[in-house]
N, C-alpha and C positions, 0 to 999 in steps of 0.2 A: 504494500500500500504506500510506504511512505518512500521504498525507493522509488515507485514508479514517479511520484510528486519530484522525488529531487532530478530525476532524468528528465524530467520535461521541463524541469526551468534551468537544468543546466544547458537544454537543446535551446529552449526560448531565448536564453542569456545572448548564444552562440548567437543566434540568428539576428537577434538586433545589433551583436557587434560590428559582426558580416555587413549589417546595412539594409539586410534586405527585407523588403515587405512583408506583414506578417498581417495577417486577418485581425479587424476594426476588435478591438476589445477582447482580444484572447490573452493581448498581457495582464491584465487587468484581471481577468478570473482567474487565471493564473495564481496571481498574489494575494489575492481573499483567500484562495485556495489554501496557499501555504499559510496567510494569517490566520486561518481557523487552526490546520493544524498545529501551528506554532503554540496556540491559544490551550490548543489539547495538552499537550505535552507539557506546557508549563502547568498546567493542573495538575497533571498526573503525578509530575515532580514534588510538588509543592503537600501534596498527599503522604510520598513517597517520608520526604523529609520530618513531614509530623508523625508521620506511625515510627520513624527509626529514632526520633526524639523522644516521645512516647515508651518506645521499649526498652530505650537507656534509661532514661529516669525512671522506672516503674519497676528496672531488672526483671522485668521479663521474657528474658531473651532464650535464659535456659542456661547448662553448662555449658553448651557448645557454641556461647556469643559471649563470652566475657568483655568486661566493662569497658579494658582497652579496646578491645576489636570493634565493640558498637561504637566506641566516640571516633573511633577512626572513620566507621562507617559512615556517621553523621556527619563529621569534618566533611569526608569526600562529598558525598549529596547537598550540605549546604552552601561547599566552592560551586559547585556545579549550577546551584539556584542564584548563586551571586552574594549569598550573604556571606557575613563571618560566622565563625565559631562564637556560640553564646557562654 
């Protein structure tokens, strides 16, 4: 799904650098396109981030996620949402 999305704006990209004519309004659904998905995945992230924050603080991870390994986990998911480490 979402590699087909990225190969048709990395085709789209191409083609407008090329210069060449592209049909009245396909850049443009194009980029909603990826702004929904974009929209998704920053959701999904931002979910991801609160259950692995959630599990640290609660230690409910179990023996096989100790304390270090989850705050790592959280570090890594909360660089990746853009914030710092709380």
């Amino acid at each position: 799904m979402s590699d087909d999305l990225v190969k048709r704006l990395t085709i789209k990209a191409s083609i407008m650098e090329m210069g060449e004519q592209i049909a009245w309004g396909s850049d443009t659904s194009i980029m909603r396109e990826a702004s929904a998905r974009i929209e998704e995945l920053e959701a999904n992230l931002a979910k991801a981030v609160a259950i692995a924050k959630d599990a640290i603080e609660t230690m409910e991870c179990g023996p096989f996620f100790p304390d270090r390994e989850g705050r790592r986990l959280f570090a890594a998911l909360a660089e990746l949402k853009g914030q710092d480490d709380e």
